[in-house]
PDB file with SEQRES, HELIX, SHEET and CRYST1 records, atoms N, CA, C and O in Angstrom:
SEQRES   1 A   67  UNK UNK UNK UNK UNK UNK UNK UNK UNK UNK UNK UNK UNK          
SEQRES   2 A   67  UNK UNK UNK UNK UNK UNK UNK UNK UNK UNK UNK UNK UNK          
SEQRES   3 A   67  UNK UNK UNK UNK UNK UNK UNK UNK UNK UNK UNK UNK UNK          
SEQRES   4 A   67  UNK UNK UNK UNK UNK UNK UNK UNK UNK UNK UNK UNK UNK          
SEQRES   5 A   67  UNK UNK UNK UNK UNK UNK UNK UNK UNK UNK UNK UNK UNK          
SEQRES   6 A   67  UNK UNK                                                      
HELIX    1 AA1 UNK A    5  UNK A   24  1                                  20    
HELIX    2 AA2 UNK A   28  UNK A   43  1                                  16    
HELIX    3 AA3 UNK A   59  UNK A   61  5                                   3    
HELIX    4 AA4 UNK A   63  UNK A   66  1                                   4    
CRYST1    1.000    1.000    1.000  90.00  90.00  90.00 P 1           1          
ATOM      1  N   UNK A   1      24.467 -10.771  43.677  1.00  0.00           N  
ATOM      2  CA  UNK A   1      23.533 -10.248  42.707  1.00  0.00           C  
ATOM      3  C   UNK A   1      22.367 -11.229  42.572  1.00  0.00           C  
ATOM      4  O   UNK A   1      22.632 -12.431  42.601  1.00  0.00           O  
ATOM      5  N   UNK A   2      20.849 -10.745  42.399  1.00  0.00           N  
ATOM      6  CA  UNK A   2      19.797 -11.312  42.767  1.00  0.00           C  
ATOM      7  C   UNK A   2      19.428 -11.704  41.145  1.00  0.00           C  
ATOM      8  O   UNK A   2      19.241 -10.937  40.200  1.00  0.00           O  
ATOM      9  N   UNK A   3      19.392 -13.485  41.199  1.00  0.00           N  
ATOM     10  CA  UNK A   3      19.375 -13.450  39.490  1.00  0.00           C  
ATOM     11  C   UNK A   3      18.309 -15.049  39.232  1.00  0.00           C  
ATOM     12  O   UNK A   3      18.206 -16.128  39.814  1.00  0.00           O  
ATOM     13  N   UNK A   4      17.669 -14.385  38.011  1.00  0.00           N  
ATOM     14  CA  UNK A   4      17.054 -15.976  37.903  1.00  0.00           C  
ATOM     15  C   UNK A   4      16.458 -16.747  36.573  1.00  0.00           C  
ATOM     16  O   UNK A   4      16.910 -16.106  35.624  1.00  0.00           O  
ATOM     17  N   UNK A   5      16.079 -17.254  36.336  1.00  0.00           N  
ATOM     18  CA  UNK A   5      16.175 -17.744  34.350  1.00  0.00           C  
ATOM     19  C   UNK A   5      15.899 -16.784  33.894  1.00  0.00           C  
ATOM     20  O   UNK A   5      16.733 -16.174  33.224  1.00  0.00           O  
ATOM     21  N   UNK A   6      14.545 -16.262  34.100  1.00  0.00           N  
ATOM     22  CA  UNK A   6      14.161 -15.174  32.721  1.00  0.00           C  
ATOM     23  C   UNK A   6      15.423 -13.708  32.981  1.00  0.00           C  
ATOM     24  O   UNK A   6      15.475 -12.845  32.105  1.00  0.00           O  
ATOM     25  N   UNK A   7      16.497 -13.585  34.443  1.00  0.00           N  
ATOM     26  CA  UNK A   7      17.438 -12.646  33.792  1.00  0.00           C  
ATOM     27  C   UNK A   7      18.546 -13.045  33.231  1.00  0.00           C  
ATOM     28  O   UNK A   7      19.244 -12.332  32.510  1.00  0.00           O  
ATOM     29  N   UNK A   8      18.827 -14.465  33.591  1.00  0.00           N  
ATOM     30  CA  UNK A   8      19.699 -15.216  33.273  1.00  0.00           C  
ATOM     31  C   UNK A   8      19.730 -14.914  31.480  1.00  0.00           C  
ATOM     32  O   UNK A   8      20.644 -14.274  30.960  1.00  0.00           O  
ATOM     33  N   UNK A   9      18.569 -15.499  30.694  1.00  0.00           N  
ATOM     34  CA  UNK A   9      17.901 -15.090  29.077  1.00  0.00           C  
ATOM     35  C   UNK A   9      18.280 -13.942  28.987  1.00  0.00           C  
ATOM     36  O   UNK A   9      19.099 -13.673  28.108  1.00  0.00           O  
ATOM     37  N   UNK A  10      17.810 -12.947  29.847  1.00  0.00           N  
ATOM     38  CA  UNK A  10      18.035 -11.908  29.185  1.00  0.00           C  
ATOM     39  C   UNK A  10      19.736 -10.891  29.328  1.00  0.00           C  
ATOM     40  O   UNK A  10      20.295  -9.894  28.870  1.00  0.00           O  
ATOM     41  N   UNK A  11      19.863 -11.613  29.946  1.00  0.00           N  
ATOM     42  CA  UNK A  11      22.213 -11.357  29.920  1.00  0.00           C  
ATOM     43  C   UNK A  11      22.630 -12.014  28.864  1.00  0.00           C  
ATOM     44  O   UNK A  11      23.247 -11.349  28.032  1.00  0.00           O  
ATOM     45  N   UNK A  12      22.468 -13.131  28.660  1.00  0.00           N  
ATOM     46  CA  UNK A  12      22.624 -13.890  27.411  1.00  0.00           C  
ATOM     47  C   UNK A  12      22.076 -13.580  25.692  1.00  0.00           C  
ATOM     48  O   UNK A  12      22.655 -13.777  24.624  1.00  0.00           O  
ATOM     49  N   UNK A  13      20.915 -13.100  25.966  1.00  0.00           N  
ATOM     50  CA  UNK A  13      20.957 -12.003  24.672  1.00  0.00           C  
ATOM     51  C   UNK A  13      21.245 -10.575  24.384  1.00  0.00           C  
ATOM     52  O   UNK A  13      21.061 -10.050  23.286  1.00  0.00           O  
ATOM     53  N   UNK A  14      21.756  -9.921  25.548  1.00  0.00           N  
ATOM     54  CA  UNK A  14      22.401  -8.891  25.220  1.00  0.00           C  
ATOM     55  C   UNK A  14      23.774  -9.321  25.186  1.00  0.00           C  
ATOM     56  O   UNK A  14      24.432  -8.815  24.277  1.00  0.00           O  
ATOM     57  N   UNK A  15      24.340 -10.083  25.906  1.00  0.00           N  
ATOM     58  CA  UNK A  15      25.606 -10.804  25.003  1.00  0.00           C  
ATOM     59  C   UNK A  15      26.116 -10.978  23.719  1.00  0.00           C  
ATOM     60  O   UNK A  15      27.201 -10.604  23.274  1.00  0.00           O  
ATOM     61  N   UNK A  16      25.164 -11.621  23.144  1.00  0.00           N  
ATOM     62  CA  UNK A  16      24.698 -12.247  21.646  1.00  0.00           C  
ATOM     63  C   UNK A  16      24.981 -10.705  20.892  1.00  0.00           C  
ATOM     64  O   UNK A  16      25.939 -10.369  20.195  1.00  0.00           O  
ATOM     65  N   UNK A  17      23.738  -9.891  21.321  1.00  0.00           N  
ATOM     66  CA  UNK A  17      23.919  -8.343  20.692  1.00  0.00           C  
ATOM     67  C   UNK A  17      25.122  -7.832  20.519  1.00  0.00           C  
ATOM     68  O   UNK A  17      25.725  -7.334  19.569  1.00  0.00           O  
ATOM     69  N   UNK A  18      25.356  -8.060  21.650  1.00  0.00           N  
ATOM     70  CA  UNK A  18      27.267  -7.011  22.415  1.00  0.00           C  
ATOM     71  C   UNK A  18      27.950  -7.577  21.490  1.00  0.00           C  
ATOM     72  O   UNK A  18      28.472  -6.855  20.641  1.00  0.00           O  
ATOM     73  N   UNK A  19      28.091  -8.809  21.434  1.00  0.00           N  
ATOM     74  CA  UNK A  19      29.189  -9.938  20.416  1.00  0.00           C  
ATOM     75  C   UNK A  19      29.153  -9.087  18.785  1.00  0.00           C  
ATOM     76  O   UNK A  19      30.094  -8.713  18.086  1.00  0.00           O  
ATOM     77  N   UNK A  20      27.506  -8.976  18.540  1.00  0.00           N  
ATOM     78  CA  UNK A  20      27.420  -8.551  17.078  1.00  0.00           C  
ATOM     79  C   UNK A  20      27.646  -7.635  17.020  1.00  0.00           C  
ATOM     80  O   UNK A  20      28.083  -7.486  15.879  1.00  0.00           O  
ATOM     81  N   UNK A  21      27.680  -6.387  17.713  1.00  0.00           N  
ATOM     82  CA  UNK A  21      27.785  -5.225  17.499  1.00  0.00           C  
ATOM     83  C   UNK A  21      29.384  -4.877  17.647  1.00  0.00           C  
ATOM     84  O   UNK A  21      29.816  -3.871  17.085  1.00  0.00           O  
ATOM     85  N   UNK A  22      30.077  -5.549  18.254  1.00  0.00           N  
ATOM     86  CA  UNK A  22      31.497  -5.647  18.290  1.00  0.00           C  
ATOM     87  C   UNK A  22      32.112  -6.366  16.808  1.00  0.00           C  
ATOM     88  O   UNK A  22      32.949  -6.053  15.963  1.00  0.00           O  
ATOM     89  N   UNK A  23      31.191  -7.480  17.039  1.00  0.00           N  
ATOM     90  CA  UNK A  23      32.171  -8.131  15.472  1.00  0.00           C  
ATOM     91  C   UNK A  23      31.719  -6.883  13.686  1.00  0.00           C  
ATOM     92  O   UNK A  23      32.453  -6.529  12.764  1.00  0.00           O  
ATOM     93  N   UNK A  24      30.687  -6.695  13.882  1.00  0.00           N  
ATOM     94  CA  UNK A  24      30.477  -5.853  12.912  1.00  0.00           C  
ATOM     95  C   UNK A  24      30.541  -4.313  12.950  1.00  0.00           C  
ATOM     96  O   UNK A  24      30.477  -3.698  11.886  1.00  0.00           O  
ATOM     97  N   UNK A  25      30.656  -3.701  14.043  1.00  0.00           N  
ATOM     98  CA  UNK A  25      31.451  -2.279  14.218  1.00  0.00           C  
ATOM     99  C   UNK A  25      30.297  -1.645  13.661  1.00  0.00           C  
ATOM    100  O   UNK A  25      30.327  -0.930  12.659  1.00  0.00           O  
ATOM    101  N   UNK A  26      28.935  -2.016  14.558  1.00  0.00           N  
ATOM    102  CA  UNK A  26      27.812  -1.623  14.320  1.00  0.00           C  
ATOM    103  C   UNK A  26      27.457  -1.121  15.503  1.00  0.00           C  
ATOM    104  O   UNK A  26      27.757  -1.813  16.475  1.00  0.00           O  
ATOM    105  N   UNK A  27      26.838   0.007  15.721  1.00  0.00           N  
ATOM    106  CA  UNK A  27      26.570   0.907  17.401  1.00  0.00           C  
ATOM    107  C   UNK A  27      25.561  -0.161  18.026  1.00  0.00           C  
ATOM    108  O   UNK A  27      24.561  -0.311  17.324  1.00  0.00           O  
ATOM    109  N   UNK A  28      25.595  -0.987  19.260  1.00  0.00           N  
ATOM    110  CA  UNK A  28      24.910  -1.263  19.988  1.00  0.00           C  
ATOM    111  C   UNK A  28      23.577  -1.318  20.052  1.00  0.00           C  
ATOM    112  O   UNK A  28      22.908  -2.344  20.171  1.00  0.00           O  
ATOM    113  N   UNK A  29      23.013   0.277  19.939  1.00  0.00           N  
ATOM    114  CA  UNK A  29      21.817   0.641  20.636  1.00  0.00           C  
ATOM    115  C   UNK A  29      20.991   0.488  19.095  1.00  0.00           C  
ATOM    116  O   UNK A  29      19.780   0.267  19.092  1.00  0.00           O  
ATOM    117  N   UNK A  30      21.824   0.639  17.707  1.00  0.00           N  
ATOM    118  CA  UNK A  30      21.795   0.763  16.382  1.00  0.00           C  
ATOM    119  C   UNK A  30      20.896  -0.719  16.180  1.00  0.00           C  
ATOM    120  O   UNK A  30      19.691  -0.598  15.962  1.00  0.00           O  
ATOM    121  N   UNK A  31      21.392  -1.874  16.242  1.00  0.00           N  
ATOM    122  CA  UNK A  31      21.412  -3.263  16.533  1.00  0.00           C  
ATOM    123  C   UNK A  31      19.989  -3.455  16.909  1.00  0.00           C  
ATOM    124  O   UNK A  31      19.033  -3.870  16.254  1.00  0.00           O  
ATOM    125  N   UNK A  32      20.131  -2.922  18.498  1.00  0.00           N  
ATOM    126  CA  UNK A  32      18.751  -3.429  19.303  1.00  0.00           C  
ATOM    127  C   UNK A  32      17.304  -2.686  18.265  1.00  0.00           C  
ATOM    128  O   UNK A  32      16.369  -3.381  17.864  1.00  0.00           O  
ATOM    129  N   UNK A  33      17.409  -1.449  18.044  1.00  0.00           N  
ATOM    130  CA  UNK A  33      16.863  -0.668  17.396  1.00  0.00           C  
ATOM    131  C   UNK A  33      15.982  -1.457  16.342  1.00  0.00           C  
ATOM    132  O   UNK A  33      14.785  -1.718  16.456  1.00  0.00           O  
ATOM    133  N   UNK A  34      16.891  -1.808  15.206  1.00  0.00           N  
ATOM    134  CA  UNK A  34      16.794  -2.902  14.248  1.00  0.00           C  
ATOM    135  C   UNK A  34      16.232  -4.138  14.557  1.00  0.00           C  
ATOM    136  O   UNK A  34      15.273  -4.382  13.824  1.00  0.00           O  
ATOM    137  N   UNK A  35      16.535  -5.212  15.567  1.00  0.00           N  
ATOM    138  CA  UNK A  35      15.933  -6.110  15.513  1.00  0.00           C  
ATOM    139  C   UNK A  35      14.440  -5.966  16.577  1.00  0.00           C  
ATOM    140  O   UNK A  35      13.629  -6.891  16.550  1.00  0.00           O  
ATOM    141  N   UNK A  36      14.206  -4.822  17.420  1.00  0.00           N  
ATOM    142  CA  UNK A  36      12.680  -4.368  17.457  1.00  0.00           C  
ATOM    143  C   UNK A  36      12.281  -4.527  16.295  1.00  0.00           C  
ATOM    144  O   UNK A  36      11.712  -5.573  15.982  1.00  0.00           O  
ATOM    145  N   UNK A  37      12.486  -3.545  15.422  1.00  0.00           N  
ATOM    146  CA  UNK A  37      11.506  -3.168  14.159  1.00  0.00           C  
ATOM    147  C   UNK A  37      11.111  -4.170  13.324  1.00  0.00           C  
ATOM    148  O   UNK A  37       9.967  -4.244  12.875  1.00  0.00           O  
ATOM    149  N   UNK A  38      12.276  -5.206  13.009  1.00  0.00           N  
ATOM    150  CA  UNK A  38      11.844  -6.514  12.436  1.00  0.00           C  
ATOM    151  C   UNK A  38      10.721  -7.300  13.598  1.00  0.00           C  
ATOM    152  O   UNK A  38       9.721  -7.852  13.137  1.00  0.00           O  
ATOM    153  N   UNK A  39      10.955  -7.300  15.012  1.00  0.00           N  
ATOM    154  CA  UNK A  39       9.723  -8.461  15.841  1.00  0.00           C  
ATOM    155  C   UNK A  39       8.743  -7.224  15.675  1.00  0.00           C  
ATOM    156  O   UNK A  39       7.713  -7.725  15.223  1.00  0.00           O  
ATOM    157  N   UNK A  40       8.549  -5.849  15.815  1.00  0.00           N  
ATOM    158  CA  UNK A  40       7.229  -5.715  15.614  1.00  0.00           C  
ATOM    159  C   UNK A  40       6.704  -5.867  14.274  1.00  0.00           C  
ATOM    160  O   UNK A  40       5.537  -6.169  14.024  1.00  0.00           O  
ATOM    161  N   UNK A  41       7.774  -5.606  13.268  1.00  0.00           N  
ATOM    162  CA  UNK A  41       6.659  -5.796  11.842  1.00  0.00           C  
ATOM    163  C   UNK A  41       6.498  -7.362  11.630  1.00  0.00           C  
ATOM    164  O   UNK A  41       5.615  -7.568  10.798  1.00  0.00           O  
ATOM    165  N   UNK A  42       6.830  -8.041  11.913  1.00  0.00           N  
ATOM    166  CA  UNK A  42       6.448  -9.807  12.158  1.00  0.00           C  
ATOM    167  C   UNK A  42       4.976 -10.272  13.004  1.00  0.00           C  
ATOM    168  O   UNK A  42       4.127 -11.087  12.644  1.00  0.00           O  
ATOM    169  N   UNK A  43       5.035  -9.325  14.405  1.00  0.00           N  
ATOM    170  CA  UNK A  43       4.077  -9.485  14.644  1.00  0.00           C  
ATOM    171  C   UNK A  43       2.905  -8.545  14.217  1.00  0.00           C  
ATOM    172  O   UNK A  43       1.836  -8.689  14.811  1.00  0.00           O  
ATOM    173  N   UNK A  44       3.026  -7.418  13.060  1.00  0.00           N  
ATOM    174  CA  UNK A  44       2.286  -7.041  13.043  1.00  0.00           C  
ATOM    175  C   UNK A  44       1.581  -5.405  14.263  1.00  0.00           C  
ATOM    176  O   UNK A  44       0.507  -4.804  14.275  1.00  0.00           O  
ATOM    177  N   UNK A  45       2.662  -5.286  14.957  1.00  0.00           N  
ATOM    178  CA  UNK A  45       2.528  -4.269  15.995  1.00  0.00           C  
ATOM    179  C   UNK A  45       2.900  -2.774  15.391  1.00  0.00           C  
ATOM    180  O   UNK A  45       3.733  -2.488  14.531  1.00  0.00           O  
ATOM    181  N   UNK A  46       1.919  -1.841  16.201  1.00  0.00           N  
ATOM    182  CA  UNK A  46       2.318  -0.627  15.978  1.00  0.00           C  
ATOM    183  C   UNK A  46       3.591  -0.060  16.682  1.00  0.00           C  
ATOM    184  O   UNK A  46       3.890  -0.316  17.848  1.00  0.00           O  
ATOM    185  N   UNK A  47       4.386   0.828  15.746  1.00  0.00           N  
ATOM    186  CA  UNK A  47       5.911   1.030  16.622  1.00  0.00           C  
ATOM    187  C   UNK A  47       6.015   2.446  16.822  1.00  0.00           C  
ATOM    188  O   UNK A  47       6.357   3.004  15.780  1.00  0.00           O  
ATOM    189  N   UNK A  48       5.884   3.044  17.559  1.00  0.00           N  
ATOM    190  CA  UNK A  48       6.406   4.817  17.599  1.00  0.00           C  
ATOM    191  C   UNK A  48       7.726   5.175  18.127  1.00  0.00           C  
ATOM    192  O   UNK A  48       8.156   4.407  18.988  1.00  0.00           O  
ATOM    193  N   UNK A  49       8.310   5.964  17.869  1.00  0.00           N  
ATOM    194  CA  UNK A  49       9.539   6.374  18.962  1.00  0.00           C  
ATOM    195  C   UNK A  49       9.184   7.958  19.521  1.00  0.00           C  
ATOM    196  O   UNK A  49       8.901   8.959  18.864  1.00  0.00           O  
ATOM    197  N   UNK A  50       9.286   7.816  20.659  1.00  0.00           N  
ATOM    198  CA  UNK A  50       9.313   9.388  21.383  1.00  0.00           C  
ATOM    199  C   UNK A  50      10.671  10.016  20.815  1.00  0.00           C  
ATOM    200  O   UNK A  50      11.571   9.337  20.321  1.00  0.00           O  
ATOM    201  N   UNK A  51      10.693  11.392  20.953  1.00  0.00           N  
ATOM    202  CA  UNK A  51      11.409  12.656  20.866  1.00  0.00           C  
ATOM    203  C   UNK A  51      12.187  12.348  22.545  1.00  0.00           C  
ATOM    204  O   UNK A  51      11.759  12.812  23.601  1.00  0.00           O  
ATOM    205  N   UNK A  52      13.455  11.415  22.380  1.00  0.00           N  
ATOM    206  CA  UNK A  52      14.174  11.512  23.529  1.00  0.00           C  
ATOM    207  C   UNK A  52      15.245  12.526  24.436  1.00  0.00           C  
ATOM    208  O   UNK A  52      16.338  12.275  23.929  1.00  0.00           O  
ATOM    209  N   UNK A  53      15.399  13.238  25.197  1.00  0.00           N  
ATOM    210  CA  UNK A  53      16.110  14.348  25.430  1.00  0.00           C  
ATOM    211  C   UNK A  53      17.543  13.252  26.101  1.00  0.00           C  
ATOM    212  O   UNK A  53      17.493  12.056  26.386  1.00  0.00           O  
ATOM    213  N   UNK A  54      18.461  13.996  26.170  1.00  0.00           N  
ATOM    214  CA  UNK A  54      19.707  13.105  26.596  1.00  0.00           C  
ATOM    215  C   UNK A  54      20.260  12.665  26.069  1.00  0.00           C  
ATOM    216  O   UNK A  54      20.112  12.777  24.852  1.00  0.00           O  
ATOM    217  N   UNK A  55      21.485  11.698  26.700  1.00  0.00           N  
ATOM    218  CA  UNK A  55      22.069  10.765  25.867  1.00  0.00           C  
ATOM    219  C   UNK A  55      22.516   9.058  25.888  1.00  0.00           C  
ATOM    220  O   UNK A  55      21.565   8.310  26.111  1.00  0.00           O  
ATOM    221  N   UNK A  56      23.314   8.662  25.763  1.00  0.00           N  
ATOM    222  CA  UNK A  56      23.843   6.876  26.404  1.00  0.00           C  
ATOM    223  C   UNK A  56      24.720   7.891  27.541  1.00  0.00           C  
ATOM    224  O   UNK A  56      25.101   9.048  27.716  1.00  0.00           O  
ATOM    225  N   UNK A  57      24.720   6.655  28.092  1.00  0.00           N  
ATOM    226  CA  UNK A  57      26.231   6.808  29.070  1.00  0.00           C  
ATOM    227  C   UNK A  57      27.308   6.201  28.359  1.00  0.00           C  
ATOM    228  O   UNK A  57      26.966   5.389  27.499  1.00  0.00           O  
ATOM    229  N   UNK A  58      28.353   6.372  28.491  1.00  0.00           N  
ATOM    230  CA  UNK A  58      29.720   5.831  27.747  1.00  0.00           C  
ATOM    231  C   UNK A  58      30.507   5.248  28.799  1.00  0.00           C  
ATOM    232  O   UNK A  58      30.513   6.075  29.712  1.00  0.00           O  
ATOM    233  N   UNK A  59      31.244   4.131  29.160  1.00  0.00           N  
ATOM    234  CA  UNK A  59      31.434   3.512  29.709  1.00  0.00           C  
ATOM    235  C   UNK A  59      32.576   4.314  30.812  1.00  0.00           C  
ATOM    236  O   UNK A  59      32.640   3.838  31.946  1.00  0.00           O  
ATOM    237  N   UNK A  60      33.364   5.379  30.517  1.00  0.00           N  
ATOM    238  CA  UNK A  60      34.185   6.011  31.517  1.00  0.00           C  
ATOM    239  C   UNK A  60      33.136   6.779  32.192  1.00  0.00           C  
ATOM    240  O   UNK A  60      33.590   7.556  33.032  1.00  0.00           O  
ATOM    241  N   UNK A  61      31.480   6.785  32.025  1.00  0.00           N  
ATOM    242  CA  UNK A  61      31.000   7.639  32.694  1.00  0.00           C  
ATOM    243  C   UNK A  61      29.645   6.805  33.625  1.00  0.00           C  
ATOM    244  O   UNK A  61      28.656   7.294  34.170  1.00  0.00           O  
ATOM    245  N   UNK A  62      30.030   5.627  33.534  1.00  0.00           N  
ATOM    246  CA  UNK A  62      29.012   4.498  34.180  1.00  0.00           C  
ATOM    247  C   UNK A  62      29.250   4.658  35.489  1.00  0.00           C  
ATOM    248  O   UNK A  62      28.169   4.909  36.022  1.00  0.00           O  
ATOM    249  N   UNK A  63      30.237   4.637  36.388  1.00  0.00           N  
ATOM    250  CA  UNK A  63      30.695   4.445  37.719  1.00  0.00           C  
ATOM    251  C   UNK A  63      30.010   5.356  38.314  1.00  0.00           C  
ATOM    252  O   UNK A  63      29.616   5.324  39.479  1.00  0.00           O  
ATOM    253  N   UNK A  64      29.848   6.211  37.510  1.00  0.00           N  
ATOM    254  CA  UNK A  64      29.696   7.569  38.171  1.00  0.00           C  
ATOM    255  C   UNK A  64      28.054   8.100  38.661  1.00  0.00           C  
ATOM    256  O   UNK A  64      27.696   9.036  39.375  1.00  0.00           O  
ATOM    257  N   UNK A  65      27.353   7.136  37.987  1.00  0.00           N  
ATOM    258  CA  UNK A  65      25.714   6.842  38.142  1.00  0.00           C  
ATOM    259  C   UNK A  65      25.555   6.024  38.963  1.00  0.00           C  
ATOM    260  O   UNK A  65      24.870   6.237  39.963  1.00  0.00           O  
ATOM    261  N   UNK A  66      26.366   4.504  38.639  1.00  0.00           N  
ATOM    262  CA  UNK A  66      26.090   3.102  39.469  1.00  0.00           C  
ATOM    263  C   UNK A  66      27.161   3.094  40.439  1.00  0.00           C  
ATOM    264  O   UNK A  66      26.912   2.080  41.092  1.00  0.00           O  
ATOM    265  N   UNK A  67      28.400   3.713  41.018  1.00  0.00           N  
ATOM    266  CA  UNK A  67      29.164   3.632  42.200  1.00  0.00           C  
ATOM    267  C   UNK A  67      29.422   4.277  43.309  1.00  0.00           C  
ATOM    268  O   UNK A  67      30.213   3.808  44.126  1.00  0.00           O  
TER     269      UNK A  67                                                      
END                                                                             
């Protein structure tokens, strides 16, 4: 696997996430969601969300995209 600091950072904070969202039995995507909205209102950025069609993948159904 082709890997290098800045993905190295970024495995390591979805770690961090994964960890919290496990220890507090808080949805994942719920989490990431949340701490966007706090860095854009910090920096001051405009935030929209599109009208998304679909859904997550759930982990018995990952292989089946990536294998």
């Amino acid at each position: 696997m082709y890997t290098n600091e800045l993905l190295q950072e970024k495995y390591k904070a979805q770690n961090v996430l994964s960890k919290k969202a496990r220890d507090t039995k808080v949805n994942y995507f719920d989490i990431i969601k949340e701490n966007v909205k706090k860095l854009y209102q910090q920096k001051n950025w405009d935030l929209g969300f599109s009208k998304r069609k679909g859904g997550y993948l759930d982990q018995k159904n990952i292989h089946k995209v990536t294998g």
